[in-house]
PDB file with one MODEL, atoms N, CA, C and O in Angstrom:
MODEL        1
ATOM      1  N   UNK A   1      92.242  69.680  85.568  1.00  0.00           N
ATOM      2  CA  UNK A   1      92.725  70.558  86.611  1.00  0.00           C
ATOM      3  C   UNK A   1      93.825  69.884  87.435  1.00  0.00           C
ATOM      4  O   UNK A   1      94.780  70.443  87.975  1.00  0.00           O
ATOM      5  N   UNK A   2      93.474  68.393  87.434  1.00  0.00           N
ATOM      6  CA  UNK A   2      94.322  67.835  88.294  1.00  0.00           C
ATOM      7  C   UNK A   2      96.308  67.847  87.691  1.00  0.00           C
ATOM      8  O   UNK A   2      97.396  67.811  88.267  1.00  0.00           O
ATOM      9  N   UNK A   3      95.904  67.907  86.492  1.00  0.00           N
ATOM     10  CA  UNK A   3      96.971  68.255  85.812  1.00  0.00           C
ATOM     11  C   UNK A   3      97.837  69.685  86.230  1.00  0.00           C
ATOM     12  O   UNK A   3      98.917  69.819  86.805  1.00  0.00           O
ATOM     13  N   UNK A   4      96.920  70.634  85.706  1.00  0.00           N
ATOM     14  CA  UNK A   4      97.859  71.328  86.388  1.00  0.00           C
ATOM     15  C   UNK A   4      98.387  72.104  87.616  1.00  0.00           C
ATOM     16  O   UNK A   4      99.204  72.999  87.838  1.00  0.00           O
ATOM     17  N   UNK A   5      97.500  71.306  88.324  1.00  0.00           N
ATOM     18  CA  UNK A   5      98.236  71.606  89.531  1.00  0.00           C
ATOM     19  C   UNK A   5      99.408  70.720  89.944  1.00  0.00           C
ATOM     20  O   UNK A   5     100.170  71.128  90.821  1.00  0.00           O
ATOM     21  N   UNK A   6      99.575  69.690  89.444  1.00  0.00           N
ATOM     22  CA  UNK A   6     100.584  68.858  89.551  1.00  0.00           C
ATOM     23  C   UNK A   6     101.758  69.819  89.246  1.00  0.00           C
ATOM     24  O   UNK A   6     102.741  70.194  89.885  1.00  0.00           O
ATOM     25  N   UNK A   7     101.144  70.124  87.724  1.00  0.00           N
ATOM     26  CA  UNK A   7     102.544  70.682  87.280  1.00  0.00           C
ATOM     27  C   UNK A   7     102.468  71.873  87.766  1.00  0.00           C
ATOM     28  O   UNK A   7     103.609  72.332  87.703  1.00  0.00           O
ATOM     29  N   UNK A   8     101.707  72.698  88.253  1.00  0.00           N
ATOM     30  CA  UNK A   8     102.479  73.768  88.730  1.00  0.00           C
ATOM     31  C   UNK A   8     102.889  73.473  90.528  1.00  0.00           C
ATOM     32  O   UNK A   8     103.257  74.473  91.143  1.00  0.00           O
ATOM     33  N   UNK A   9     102.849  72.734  90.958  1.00  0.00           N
ATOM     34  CA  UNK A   9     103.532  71.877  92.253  1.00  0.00           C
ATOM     35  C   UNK A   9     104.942  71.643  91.653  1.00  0.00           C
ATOM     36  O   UNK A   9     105.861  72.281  92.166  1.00  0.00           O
ATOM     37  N   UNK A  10     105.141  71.047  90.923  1.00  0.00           N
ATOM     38  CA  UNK A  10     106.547  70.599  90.137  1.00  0.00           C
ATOM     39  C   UNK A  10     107.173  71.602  90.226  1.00  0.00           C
ATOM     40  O   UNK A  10     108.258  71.528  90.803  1.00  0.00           O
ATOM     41  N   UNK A  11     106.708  72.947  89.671  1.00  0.00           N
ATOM     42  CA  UNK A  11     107.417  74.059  88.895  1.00  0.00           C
ATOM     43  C   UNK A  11     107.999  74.954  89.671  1.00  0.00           C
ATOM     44  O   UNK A  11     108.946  75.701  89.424  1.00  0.00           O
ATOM     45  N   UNK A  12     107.074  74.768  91.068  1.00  0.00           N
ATOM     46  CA  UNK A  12     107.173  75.994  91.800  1.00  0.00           C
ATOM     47  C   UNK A  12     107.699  75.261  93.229  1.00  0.00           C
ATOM     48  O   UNK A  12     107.918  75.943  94.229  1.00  0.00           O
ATOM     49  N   UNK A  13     107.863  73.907  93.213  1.00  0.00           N
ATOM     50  CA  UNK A  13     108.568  73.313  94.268  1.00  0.00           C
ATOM     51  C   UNK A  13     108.152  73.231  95.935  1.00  0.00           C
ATOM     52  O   UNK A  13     107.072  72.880  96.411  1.00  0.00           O
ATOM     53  N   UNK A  14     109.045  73.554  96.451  1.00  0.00           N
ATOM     54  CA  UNK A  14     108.912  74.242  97.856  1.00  0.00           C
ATOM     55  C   UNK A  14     108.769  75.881  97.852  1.00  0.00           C
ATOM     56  O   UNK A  14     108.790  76.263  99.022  1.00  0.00           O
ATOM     57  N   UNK A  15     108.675  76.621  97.232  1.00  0.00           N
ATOM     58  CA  UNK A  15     108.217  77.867  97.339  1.00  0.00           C
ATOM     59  C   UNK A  15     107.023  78.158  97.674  1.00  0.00           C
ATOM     60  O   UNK A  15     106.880  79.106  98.446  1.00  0.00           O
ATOM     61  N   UNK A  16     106.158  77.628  97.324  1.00  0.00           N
ATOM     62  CA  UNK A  16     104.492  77.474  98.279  1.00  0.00           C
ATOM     63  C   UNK A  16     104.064  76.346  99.010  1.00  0.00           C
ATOM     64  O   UNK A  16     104.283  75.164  98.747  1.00  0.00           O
ATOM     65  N   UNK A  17     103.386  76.861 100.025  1.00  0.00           N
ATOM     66  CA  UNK A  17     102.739  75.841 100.980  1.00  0.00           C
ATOM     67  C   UNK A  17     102.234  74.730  99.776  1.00  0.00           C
ATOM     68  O   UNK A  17     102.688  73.587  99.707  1.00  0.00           O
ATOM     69  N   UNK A  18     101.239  75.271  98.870  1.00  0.00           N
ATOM     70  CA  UNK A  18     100.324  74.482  98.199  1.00  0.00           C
ATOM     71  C   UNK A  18      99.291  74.649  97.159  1.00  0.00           C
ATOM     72  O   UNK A  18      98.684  75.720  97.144  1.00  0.00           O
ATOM     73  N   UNK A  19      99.091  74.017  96.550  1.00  0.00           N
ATOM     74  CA  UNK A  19      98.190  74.470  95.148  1.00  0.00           C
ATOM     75  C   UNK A  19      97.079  73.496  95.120  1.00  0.00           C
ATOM     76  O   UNK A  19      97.131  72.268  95.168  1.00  0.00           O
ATOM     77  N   UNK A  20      95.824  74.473  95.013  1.00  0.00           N
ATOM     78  CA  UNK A  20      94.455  73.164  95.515  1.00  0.00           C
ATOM     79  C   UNK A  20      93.291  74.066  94.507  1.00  0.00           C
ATOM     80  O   UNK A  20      92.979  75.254  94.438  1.00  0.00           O
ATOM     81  N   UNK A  21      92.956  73.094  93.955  1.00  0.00           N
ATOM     82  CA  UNK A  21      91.483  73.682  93.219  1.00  0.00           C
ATOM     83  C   UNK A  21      90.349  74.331  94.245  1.00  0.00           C
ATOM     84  O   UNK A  21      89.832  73.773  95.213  1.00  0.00           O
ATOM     85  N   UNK A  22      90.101  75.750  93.720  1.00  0.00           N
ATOM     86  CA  UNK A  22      89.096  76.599  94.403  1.00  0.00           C
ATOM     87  C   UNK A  22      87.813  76.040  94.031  1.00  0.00           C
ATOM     88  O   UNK A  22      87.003  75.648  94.871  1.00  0.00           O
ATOM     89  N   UNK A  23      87.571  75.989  92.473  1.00  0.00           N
ATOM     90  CA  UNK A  23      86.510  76.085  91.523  1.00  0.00           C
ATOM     91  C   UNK A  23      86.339  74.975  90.720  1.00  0.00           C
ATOM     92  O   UNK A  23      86.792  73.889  91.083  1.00  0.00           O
ATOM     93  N   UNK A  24      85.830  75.085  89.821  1.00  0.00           N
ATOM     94  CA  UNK A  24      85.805  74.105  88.404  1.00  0.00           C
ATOM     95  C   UNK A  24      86.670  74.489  87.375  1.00  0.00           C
ATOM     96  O   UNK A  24      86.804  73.700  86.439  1.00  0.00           O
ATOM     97  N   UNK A  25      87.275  75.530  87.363  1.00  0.00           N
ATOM     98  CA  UNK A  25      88.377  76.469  86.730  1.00  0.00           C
ATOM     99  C   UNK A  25      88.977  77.713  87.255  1.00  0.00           C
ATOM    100  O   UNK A  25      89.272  78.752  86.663  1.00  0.00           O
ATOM    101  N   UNK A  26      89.159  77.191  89.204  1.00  0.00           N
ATOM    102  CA  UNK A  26      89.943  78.196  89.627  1.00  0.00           C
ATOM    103  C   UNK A  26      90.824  77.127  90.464  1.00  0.00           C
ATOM    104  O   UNK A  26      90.504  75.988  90.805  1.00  0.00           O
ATOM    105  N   UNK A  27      92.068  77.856  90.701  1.00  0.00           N
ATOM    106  CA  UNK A  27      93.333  77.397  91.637  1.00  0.00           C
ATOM    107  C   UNK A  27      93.394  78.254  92.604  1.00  0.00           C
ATOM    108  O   UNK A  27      92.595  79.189  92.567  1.00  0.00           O
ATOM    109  N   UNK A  28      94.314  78.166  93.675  1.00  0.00           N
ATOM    110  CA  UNK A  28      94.819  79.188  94.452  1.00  0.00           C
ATOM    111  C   UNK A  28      96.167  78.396  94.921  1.00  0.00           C
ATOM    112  O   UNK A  28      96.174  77.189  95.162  1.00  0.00           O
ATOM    113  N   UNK A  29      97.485  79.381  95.030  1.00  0.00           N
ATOM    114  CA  UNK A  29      98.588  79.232  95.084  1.00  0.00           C
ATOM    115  C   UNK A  29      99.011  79.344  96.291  1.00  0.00           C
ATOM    116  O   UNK A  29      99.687  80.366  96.401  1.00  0.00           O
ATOM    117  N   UNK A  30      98.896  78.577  97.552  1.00  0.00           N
ATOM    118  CA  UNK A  30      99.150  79.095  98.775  1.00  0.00           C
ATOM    119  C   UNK A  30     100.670  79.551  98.845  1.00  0.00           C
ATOM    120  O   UNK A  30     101.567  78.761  98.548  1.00  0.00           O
ATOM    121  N   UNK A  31     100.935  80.891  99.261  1.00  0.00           N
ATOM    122  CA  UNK A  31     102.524  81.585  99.697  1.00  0.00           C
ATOM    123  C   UNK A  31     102.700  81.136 100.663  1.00  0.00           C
ATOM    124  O   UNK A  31     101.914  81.053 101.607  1.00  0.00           O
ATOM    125  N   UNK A  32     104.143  80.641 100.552  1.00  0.00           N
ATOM    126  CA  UNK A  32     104.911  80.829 101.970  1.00  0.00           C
ATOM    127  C   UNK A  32     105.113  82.072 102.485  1.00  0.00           C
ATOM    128  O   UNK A  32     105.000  83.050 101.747  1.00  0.00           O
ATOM    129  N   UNK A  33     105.398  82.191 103.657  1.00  0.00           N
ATOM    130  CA  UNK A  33     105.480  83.835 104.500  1.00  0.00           C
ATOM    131  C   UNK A  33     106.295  84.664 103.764  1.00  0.00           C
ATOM    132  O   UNK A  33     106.010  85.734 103.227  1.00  0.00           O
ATOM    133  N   UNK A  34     107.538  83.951 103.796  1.00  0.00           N
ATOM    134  CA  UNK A  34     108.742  84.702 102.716  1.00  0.00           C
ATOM    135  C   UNK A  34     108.937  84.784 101.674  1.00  0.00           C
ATOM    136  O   UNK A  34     110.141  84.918 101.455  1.00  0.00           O
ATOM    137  N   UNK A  35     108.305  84.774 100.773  1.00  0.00           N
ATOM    138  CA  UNK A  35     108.374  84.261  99.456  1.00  0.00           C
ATOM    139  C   UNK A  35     107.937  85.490  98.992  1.00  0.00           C
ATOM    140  O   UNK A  35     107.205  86.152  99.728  1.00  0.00           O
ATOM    141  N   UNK A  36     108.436  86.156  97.275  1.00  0.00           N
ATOM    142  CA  UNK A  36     108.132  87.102  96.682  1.00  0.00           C
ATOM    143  C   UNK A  36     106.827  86.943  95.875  1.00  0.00           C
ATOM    144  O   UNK A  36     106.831  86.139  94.943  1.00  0.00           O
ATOM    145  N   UNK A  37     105.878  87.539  96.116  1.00  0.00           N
ATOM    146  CA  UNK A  37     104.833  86.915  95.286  1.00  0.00           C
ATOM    147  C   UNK A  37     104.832  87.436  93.944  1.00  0.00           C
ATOM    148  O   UNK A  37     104.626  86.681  92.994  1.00  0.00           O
ATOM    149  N   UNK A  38     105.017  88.498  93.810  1.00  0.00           N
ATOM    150  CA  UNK A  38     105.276  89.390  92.417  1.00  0.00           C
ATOM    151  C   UNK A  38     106.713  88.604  91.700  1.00  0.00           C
ATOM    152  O   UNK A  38     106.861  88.721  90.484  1.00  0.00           O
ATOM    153  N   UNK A  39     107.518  87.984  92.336  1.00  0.00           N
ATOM    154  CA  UNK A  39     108.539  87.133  91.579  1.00  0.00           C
ATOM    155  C   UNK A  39     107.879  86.050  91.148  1.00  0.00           C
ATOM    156  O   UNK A  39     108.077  85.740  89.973  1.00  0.00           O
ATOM    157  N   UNK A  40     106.975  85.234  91.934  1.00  0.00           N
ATOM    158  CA  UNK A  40     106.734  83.976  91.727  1.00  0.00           C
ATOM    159  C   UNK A  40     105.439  84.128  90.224  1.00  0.00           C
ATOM    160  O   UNK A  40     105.257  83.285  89.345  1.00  0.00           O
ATOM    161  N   UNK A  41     104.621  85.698  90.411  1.00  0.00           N
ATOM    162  CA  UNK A  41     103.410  85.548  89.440  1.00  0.00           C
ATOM    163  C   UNK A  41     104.401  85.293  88.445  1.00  0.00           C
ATOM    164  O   UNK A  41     104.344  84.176  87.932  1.00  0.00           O
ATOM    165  N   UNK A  42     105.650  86.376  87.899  1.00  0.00           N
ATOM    166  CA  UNK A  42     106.340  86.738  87.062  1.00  0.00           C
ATOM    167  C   UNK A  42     107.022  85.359  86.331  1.00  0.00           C
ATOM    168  O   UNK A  42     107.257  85.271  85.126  1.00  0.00           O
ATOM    169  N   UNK A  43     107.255  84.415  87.243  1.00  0.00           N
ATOM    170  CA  UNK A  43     107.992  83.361  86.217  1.00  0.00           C
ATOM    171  C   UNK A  43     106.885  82.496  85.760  1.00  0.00           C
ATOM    172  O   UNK A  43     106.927  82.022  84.625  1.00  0.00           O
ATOM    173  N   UNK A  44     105.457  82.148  86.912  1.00  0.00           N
ATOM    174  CA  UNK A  44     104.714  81.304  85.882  1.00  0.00           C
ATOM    175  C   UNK A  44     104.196  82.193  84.584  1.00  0.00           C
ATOM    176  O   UNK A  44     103.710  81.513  83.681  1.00  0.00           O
ATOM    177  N   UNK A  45     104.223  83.181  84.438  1.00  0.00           N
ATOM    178  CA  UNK A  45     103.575  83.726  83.592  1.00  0.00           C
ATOM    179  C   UNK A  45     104.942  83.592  82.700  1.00  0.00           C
ATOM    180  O   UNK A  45     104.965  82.427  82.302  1.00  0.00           O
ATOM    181  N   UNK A  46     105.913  84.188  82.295  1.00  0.00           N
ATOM    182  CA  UNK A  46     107.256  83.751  81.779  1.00  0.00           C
ATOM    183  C   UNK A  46     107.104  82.461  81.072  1.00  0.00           C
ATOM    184  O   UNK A  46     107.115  82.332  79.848  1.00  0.00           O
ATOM    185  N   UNK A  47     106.948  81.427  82.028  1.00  0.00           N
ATOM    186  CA  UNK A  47     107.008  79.968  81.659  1.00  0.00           C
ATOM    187  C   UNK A  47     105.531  79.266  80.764  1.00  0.00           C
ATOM    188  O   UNK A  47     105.545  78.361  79.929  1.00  0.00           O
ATOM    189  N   UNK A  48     104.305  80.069  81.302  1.00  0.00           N
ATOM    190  CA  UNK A  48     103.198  79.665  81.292  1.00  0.00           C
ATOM    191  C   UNK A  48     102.611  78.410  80.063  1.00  0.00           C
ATOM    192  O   UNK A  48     101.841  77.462  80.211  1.00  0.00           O
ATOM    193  N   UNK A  49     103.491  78.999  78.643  1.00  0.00           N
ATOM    194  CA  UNK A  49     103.398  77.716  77.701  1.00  0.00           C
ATOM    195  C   UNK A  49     104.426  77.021  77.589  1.00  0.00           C
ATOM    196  O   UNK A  49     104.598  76.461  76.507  1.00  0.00           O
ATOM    197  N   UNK A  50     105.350  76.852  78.586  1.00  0.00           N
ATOM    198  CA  UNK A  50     105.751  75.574  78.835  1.00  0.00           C
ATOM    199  C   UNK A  50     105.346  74.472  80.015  1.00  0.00           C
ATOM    200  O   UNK A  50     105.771  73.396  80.438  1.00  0.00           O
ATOM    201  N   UNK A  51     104.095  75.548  80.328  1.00  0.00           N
ATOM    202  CA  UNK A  51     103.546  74.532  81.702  1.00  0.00           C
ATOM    203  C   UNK A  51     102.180  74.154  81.227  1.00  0.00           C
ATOM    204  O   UNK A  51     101.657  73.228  81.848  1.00  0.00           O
ATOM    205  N   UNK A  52     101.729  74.507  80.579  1.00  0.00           N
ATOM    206  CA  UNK A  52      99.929  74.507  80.318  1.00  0.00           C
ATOM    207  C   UNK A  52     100.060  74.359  78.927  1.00  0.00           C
ATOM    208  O   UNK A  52     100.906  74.906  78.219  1.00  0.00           O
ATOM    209  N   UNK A  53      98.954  73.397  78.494  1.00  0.00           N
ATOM    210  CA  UNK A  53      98.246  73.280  76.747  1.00  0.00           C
ATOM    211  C   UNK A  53      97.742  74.778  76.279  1.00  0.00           C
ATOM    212  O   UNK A  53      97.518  75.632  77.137  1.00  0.00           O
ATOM    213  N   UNK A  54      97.648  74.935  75.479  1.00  0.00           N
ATOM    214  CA  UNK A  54      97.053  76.514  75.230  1.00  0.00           C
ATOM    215  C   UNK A  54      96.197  76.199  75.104  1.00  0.00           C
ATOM    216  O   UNK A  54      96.707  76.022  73.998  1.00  0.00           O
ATOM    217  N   UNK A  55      95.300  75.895  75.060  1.00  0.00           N
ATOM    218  CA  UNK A  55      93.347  75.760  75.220  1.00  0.00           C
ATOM    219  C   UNK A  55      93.166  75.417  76.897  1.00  0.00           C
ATOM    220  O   UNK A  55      92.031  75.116  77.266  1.00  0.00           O
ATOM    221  N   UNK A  56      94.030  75.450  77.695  1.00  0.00           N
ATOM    222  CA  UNK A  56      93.423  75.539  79.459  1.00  0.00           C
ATOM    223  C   UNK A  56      93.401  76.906  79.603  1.00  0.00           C
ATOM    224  O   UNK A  56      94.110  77.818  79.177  1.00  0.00           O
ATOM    225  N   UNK A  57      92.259  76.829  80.419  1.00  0.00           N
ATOM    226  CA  UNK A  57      91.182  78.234  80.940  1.00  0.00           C
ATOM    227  C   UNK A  57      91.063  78.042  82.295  1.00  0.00           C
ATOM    228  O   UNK A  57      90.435  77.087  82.751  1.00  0.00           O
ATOM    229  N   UNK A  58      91.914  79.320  83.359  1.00  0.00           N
ATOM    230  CA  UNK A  58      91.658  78.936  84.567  1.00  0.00           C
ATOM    231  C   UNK A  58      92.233  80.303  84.913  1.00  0.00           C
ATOM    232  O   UNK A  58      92.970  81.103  84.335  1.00  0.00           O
ATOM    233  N   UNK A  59      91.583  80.252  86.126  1.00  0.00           N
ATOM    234  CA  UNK A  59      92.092  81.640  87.165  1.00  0.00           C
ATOM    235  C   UNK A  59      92.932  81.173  88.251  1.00  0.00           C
ATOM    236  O   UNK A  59      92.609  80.294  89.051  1.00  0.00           O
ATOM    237  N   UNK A  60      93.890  81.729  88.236  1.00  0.00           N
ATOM    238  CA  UNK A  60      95.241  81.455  89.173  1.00  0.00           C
ATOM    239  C   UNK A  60      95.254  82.855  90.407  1.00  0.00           C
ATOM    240  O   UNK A  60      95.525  84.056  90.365  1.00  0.00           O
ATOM    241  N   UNK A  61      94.848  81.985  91.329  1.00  0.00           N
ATOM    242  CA  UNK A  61      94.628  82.806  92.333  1.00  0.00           C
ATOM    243  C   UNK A  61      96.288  82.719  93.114  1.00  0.00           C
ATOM    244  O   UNK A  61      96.945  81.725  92.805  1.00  0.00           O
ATOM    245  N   UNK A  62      96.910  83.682  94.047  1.00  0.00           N
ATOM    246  CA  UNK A  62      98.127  83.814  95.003  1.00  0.00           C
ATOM    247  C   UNK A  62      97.485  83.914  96.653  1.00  0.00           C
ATOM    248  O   UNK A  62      97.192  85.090  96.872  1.00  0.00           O
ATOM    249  N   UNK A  63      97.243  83.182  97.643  1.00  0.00           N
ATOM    250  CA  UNK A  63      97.131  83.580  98.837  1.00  0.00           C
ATOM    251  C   UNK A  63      97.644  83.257  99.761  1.00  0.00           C
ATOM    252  O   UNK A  63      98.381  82.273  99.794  1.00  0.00           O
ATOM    253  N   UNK A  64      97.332  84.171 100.990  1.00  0.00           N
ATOM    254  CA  UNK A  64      98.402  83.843 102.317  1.00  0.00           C
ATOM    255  C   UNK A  64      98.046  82.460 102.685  1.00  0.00           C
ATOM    256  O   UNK A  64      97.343  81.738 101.978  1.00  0.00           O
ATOM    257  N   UNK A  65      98.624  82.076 103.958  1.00  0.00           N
ATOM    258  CA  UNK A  65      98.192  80.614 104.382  1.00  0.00           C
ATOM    259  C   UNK A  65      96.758  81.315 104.864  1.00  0.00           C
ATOM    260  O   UNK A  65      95.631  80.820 104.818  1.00  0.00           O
ATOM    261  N   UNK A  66      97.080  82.346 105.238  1.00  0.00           N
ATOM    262  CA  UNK A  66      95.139  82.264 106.033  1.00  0.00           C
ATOM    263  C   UNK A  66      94.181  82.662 105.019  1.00  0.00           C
ATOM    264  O   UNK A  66      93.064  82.927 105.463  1.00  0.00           O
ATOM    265  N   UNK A  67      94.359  82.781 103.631  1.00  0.00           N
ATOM    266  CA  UNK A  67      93.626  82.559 102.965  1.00  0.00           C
ATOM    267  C   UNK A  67      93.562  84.107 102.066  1.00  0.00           C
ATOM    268  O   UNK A  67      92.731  84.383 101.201  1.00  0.00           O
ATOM    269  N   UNK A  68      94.445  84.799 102.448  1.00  0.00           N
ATOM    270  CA  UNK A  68      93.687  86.458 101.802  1.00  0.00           C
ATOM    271  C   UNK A  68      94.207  86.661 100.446  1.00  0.00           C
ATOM    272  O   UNK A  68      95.437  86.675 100.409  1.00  0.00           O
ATOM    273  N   UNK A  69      93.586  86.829  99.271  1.00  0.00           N
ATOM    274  CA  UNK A  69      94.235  86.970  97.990  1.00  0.00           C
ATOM    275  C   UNK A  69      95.371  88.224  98.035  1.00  0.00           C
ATOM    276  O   UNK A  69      95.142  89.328  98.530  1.00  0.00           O
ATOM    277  N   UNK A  70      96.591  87.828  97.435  1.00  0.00           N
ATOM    278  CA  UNK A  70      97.218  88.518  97.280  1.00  0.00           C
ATOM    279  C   UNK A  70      97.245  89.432  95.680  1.00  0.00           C
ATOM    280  O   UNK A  70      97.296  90.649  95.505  1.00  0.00           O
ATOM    281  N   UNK A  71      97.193  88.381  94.729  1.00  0.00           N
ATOM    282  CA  UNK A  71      97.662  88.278  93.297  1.00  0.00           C
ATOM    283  C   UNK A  71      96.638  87.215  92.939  1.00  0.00           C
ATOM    284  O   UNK A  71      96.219  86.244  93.570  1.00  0.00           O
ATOM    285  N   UNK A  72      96.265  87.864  91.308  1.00  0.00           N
ATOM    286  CA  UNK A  72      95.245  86.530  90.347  1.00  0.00           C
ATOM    287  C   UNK A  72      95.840  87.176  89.302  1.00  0.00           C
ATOM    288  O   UNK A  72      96.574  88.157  89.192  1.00  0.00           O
ATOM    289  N   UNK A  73      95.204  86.163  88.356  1.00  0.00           N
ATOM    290  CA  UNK A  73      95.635  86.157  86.808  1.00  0.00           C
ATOM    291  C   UNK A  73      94.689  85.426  86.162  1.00  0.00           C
ATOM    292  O   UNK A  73      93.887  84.995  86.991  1.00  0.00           O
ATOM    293  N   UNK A  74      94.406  85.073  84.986  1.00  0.00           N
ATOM    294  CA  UNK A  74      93.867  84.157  84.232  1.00  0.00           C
ATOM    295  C   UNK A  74      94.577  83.797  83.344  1.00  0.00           C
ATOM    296  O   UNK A  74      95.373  84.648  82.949  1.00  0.00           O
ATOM    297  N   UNK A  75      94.611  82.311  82.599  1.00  0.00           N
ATOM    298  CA  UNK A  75      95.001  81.825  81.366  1.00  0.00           C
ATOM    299  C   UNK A  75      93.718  81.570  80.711  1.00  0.00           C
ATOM    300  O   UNK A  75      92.723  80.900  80.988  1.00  0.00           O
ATOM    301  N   UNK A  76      94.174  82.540  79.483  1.00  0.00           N
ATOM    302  CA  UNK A  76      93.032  82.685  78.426  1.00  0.00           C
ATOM    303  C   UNK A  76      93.643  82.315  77.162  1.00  0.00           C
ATOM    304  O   UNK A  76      92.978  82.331  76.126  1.00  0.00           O
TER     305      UNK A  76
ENDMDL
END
């Protein structure tokens, strides 16, 4: 896990506050205020096997800083 949150820290830069393990196979993507979230699902998913092994299994959560889900996904 620690992996990919690294890399999706890398990928996604300064566009989110932050990326922190929820679960044992969940993330959550903290948004910045301004930020498009429907742009941002759209390119990791775009990119997704150039960021992740294809055998990682995880739920990719999107939320505000105060915590409210915006957007999820899974890699299956």
């Amino acid at each position: 896990m620690k992996t990919l949150i690294n890399t999706l820290k890398d990928f996604l830069g300064n566009r989110v506050e932050d990326v922190r393990q929820k679960g044992p196979a969940e993330l959550e993507i903290v948004i910045r205020e301004m930020e498009n979230v429907e742009r941002l699902s759209a390119e990791i998913k775009a990119h997704i096997l150039e960021l992740v092994d294809e055998n990682t299994l995880a739920k990719i959560n999107f939320v505000t800083t105060e915590g409210k889900e915006i957007d999820s996904f899974s890699l299956t």
